[in-house]
N, C-alpha and C positions, 0 to 999 in steps of 0.2 A: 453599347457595342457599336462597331460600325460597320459596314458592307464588308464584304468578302469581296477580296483584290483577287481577279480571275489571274490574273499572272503569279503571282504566289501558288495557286491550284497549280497553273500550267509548270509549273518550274519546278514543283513536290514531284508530280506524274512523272514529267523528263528524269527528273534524278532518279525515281526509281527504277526506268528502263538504264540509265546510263549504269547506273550502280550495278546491276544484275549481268548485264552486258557486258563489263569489264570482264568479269569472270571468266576461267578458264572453261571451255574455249570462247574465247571473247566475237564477239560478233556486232560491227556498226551499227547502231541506230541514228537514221536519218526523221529531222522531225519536216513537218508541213511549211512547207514556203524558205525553205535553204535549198541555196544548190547544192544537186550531189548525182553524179553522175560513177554507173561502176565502172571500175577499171579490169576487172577481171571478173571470172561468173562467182564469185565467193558470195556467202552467204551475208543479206542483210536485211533491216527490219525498217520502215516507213511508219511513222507515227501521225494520227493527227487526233485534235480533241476539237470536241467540239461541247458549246454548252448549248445546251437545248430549252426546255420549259423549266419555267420557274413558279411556284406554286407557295401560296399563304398556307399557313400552319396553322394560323388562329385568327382569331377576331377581331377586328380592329377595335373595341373597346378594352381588351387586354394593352396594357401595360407595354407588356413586351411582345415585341412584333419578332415573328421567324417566321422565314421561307426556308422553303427545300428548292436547292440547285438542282437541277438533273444536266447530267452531260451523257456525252459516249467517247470513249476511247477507241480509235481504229486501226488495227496493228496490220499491217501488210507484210507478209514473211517469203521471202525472193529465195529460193535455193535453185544449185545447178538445175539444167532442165537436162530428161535422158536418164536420170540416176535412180527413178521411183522417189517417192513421197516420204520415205523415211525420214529424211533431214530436216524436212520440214515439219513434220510431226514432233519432233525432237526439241525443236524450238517453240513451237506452239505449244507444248508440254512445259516448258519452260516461261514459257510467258502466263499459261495456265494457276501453277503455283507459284506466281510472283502476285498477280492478280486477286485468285479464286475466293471470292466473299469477306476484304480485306478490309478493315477498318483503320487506315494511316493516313496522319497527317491530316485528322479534320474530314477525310474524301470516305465514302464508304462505296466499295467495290462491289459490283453484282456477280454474278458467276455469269464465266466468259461464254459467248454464242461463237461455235465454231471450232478448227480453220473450217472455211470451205474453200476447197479448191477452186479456181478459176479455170475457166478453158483456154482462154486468150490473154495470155498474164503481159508486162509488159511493165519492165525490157526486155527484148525480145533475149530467148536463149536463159530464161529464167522460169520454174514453175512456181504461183504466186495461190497464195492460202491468204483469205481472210479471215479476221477475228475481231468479233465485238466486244465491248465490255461498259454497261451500262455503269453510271456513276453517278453518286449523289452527294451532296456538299449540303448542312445546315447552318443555315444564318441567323443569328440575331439582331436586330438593329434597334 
């Protein structure tokens, strides 16, 4: 077997938010490092992953060598600001059971931490919830 192509991960993750997103009522997802700036206060979501420690499974006299990936997933969730936290709950619920202890595409999903509200969200004229979601990938090589 051979190494696990992090872009492949990154591009399963994204499809899953874009897929979900699409749905009625559909709502943008912006990933890390694209421009995107809003044009109106409408609701949208900020993506980024990241991969973090990477850890042996076995012994190097074994045969077959596996590690476990760890990532995190970071969902940023932008709704109007003035309106209460509803909408944004709404969506973090939603991103909740797209996520919550999911085993697709190879990735196994932890249960989500969060939203927690931000005080000083930004862009300005939005109120901004974060959410984590720890993530592990198994490799054989």
């Amino acid at each position: 077997m051979t190494a696990v192509d992090l872009n492949i991960i990154r591009k399963n993750i994204e499809g899953r938010l874009l897929s979900e997103f699409r749905k009625a009522p559909p709502i943008p997802v912006v990933f890390n490092n694209i421009p995107f700036k809003p044009l109106t206060d409408d609701t949208f979501i900020l993506s980024e992953i990241e991969f973090t420690q990477s850890e042996y499974i076995d012994f190097t006299s074994n045969p077959k060598k596996s590690n476990i990936i760890n990532g995190q997933l970071t969902l940023n969730i932008f709704t109007k600001d003035g309106v209460g936290v509803g909408a944004n709950l709404t969506v973090a619920t939603r991103l909740r059971n797209l996520f919550n202890r999911v085993d697709k595409d190879n990735v196994f999903y932890e249960s989500p931490n969060g939203p927690v509200l931000l005080q000083n969200g930004s862009p300005e004229g939005y109120l901004q919830s974060r959410m984590t979601i720890d993530f592990q990938i198994f490799e054989e090589l």
